[in-house]
Structure formats: structure tokens, C-alpha cells
Backbone as a chain_set.jsonl record, in Angstrom:
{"seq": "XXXXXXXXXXXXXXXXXXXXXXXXXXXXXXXXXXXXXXXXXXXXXXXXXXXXXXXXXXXXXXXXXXXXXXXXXXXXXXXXXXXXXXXXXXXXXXXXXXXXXXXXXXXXXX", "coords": {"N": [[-40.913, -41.139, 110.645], [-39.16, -38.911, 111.606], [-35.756, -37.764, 113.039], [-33.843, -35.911, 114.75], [-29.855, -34.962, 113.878], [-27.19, -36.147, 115.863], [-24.906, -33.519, 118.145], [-21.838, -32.675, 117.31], [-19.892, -32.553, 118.658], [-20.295, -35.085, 120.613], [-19.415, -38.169, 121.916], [-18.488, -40.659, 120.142], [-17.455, -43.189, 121.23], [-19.013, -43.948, 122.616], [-20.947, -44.55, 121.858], [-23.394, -47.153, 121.241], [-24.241, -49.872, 118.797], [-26.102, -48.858, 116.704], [-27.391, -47.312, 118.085], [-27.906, -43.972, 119.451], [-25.49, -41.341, 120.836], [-25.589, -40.756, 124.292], [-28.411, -40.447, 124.159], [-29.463, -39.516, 122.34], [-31.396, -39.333, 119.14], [-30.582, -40.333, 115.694], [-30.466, -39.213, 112.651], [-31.478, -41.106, 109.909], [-31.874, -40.627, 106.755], [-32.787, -42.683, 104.554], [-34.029, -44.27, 106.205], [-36.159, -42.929, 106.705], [-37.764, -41.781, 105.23], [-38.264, -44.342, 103.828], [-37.462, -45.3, 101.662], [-35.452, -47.333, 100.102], [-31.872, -46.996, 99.863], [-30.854, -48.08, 97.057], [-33.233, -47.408, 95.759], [-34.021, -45.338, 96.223], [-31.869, -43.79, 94.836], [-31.796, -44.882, 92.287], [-34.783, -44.19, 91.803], [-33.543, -40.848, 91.558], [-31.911, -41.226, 89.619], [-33.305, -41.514, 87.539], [-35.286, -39.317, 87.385], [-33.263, -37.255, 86.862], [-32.43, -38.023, 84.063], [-35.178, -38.36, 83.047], [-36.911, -36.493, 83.685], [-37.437, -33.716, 82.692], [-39.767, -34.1, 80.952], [-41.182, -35.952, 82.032], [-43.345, -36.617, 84.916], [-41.736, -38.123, 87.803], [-42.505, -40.524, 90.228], [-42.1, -42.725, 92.999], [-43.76, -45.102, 94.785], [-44.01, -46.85, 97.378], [-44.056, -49.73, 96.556], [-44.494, -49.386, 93.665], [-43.699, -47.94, 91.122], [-43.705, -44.479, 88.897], [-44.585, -42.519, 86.127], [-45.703, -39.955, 84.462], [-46.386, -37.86, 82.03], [-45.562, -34.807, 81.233], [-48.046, -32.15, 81.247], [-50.031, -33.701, 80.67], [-52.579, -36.497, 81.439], [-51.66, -38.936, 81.283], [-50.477, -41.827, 82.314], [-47.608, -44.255, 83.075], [-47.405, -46.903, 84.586], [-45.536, -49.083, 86.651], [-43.687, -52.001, 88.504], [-41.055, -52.369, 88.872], [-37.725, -50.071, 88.845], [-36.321, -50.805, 86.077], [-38.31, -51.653, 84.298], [-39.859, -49.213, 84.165], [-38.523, -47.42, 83.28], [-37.723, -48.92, 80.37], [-40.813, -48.945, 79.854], [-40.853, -45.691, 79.432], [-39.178, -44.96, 77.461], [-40.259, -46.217, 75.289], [-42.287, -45.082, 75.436], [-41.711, -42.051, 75.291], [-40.943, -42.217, 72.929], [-42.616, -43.059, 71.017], [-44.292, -40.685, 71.207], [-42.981, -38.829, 70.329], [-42.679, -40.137, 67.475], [-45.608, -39.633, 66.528], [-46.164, -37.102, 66.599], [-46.563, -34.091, 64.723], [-45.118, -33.0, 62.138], [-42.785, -33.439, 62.926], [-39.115, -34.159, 62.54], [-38.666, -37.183, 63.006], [-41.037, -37.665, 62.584], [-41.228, -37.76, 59.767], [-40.169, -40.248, 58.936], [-37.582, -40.199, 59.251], [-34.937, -41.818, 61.068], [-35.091, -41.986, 64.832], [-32.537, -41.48, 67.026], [-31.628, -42.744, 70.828]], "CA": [[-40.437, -40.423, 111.795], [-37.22, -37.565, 110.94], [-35.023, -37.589, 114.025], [-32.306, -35.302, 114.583], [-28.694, -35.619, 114.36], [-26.228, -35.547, 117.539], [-24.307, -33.022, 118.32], [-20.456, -33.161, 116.389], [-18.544, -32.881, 120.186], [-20.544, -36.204, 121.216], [-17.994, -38.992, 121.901], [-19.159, -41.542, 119.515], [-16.666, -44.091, 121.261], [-19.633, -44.348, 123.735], [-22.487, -44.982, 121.196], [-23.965, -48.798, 121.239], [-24.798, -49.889, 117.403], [-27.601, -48.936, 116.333], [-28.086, -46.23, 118.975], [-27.359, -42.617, 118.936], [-25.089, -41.578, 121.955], [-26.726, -40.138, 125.043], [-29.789, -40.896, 123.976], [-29.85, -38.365, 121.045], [-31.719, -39.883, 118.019], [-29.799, -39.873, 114.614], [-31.391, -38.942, 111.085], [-31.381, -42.365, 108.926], [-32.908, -40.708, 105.844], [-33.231, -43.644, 103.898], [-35.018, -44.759, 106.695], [-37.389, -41.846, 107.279], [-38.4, -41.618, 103.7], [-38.981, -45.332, 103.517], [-36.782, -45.861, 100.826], [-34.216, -48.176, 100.055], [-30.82, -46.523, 98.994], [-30.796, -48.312, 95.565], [-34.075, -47.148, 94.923], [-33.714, -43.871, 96.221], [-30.233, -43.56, 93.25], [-32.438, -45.593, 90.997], [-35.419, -42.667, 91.311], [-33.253, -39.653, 91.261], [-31.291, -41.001, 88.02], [-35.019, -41.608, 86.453], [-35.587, -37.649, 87.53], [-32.33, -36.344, 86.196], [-32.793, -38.29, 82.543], [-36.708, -37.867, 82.036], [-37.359, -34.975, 84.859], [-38.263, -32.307, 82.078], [-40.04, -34.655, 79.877], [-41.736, -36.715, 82.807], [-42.78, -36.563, 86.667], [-41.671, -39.555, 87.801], [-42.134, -40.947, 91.662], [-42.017, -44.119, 93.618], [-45.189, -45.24, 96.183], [-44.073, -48.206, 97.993], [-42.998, -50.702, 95.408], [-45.268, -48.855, 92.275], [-42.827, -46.688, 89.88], [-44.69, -44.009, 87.615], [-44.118, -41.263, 85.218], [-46.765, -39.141, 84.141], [-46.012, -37.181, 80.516], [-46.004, -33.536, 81.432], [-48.852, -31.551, 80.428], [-51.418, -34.854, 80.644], [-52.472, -37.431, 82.573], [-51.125, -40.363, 81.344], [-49.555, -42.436, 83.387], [-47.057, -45.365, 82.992], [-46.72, -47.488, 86.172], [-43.919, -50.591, 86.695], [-43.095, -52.711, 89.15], [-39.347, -52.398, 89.124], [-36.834, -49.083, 87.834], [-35.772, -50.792, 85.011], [-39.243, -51.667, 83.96], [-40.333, -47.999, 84.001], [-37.133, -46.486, 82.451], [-38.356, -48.861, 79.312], [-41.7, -48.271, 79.323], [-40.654, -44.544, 79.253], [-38.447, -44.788, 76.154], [-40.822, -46.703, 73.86], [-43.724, -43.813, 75.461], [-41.214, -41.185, 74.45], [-40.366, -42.755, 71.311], [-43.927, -43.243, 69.844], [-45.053, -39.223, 71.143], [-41.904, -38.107, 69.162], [-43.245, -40.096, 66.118], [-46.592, -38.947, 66.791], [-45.705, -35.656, 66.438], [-46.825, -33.649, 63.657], [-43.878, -32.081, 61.729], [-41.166, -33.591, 63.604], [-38.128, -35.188, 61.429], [-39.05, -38.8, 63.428], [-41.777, -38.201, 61.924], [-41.349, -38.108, 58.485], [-39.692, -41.217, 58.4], [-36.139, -40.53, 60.137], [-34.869, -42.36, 62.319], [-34.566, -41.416, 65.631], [-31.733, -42.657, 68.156], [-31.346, -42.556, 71.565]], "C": [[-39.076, -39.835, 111.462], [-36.994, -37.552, 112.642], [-34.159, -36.404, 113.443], [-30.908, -35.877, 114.851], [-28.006, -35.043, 115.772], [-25.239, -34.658, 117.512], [-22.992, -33.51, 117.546], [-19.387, -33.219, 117.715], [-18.925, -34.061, 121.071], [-19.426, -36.839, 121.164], [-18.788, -40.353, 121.43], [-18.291, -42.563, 120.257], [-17.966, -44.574, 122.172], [-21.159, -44.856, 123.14], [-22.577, -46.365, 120.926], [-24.143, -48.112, 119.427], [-25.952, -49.793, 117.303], [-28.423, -47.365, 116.766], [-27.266, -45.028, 119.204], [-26.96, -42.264, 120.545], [-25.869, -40.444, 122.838], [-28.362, -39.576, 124.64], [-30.385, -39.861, 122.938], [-30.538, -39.35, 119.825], [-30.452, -39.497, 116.741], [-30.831, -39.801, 113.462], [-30.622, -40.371, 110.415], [-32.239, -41.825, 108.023], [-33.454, -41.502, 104.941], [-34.467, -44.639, 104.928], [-36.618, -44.196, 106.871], [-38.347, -41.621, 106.138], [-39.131, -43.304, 103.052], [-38.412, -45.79, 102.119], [-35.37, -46.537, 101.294], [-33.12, -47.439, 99.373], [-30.803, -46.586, 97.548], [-32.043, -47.697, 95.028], [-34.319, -45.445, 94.611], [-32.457, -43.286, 94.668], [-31.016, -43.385, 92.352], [-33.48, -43.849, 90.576], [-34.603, -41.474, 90.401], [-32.371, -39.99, 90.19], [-32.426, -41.156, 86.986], [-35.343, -39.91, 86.599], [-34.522, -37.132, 86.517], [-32.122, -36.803, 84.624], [-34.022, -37.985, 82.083], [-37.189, -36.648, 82.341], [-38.042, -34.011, 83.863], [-38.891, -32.963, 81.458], [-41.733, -35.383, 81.198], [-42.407, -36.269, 84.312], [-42.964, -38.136, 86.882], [-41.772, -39.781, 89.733], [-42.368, -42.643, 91.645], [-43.162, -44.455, 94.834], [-45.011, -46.702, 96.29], [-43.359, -48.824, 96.966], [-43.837, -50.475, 93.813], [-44.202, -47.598, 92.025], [-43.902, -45.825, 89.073], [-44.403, -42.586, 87.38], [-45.27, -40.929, 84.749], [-46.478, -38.378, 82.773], [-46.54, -35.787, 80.989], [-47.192, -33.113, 80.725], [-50.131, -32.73, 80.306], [-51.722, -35.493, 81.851], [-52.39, -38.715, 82.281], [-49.938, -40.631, 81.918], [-49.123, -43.616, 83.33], [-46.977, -45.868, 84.683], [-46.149, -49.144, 85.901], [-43.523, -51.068, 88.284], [-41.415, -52.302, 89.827], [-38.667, -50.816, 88.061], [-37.034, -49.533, 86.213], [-37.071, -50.976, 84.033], [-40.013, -50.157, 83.665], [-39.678, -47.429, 83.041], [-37.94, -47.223, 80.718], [-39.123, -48.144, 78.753], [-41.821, -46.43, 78.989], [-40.171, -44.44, 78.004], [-39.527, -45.151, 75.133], [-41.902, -45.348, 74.336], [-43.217, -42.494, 74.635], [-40.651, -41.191, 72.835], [-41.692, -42.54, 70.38], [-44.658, -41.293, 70.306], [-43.878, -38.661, 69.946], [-42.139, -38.487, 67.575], [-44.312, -39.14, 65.645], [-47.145, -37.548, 66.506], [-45.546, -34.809, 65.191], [-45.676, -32.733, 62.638], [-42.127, -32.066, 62.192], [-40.166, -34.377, 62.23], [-38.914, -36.603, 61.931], [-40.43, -39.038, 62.736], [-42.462, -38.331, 60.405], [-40.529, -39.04, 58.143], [-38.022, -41.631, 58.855], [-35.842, -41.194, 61.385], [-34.166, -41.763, 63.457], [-33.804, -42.037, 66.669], [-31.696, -41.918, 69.471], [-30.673, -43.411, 72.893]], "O": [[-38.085, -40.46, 111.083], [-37.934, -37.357, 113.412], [-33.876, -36.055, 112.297], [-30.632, -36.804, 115.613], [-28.177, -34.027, 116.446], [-24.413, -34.997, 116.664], [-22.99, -34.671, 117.138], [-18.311, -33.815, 117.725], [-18.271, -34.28, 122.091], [-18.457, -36.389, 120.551], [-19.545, -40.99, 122.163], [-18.43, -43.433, 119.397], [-17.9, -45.766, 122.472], [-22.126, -45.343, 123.726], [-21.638, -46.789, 120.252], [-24.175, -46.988, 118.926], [-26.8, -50.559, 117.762], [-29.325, -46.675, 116.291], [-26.037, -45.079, 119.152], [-27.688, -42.65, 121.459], [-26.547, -39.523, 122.384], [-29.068, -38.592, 124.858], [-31.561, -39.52, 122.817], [-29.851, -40.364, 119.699], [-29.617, -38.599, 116.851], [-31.928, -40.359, 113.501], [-29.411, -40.587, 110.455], [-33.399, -42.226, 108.112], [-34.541, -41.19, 104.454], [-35.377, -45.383, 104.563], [-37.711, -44.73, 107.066], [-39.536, -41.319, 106.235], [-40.041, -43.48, 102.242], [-39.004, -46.687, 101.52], [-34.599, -46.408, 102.245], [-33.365, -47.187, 98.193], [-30.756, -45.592, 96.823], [-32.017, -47.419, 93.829], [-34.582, -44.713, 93.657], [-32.601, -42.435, 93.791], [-31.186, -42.372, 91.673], [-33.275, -42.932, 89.781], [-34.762, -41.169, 89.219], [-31.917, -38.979, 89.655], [-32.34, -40.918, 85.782], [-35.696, -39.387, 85.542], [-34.872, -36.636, 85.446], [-31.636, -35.941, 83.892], [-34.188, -37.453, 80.985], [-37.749, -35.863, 81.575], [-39.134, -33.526, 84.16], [-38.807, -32.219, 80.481], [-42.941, -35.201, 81.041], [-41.741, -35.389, 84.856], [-43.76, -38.981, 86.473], [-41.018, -39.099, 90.427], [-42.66, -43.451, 90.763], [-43.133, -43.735, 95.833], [-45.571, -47.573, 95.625], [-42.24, -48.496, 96.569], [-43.762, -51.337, 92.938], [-44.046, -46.575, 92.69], [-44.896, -46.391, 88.618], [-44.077, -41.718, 88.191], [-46.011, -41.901, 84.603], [-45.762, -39.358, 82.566], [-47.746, -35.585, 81.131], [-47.429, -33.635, 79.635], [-51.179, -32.377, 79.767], [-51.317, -35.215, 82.98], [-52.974, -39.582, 82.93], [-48.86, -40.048, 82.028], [-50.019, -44.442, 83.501], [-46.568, -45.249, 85.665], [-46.432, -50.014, 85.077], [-43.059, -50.259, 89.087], [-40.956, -52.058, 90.942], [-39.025, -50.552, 86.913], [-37.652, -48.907, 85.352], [-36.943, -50.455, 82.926], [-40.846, -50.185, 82.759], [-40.209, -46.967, 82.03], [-38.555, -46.471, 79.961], [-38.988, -47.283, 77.884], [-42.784, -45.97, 78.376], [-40.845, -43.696, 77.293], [-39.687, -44.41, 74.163], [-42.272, -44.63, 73.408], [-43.827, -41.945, 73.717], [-40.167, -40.413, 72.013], [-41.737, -41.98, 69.285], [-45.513, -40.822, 69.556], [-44.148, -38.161, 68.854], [-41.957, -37.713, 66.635], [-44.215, -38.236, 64.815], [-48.274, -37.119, 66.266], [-44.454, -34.802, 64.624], [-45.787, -31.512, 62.743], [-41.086, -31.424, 62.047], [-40.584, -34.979, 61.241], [-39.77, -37.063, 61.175], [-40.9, -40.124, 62.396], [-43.549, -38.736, 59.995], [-40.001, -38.893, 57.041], [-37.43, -42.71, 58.848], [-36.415, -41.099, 62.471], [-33.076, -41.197, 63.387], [-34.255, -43.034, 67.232], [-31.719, -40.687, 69.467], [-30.334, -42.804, 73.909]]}, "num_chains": 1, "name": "protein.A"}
């Protein structure tokens, strides 16, 4: 449910906690989206490191990145669990990879 916000000449001195004054709703987007702040961060710093490489979303408490251009699909439990499994996925396509330096034997860091 997306509410709107209240007016900016309301007199917040008169708003109860919780509740938006004269009975205006407020936008809680972390609420409306159903995410949790941290996870919401967590996502959009998994977008802005793999984003061109990946699509990555969140469904409930399932993480998952997809490898552009296919349909494989990593899924994780938890951020940090994904972010791995992303590195070693991007690690072994970059070996994988016919003509790349990584894959004649250099090592690759990241």
C-alpha cells in the first residue's frame, strides 16, 4: 500500500507517533516495498557492483542474480551469501573464457 505524504505547512507538533497529522497518510517506503532498510542498501550496493554484469533482485528473503544474456541463476539466502556466490560465478566465466588473459593461466584479482 504507497500512501501519500502530508502537506509541508501541516503542524507536525499535532501528529500522534506513528500517525500522519490530520489524518493524512505518510509514505514509509521501506514499508511499502516490503523491504527492510539494510536490505534495501544491501540490494542496491549488489546492483551498483554487479548491475552490468548481473540482474540481481530480492523476493522476500530469496537473493538472486541471473548472468546477463542467460538464464542462470544463483539464489542465497542472505546478501553476503549471494555477493560470494557471484564472485566465484564471475571468476570461473572469466576463466572460461576463450582467449581471455585469466585464461591462459594469469591470475586474475579482484
Amino acid at each position: 500500500m504507497l500512501t501519500v505524504m502530508p502537506d509541508s505547512h501541516a503542524d507536525p507538533s499535532r501528529a500522534e507517533p506513528g500517525h500522519a497529522p490530520d489524518s493524512q497518510a505518510v509514505v514509509r517506503p521501506m514499508e511499502s516495498t516490503r523491504f527492510a532498510l539494510s536490505d534495501a542498501a544491501a540490494l542496491a550496493d549488489l546492483q551498483l557492483h554487479w548491475g552490468s554484469a548481473y540482474v540481481i533482485g530480492l523476493d522476500g528473503d530469496i537473493w538472486s542474480a541471473t548472468f546477463r544474456g542467460t538464464a542462470d541463476e544463483l539464489r542465497a539466502h542472505t546478501c553476503l551469501e549471494l555477493r560470494t556466490m557471484i564472485r566465484a560465478d564471475y571468476a570461473y566465466r572469466q576463466r572460461a573464457r576463450p582467449g581471455t588473459p585469466a585464461s591462459d593461466g594469469d591470475r586474475m584479482s579482484m
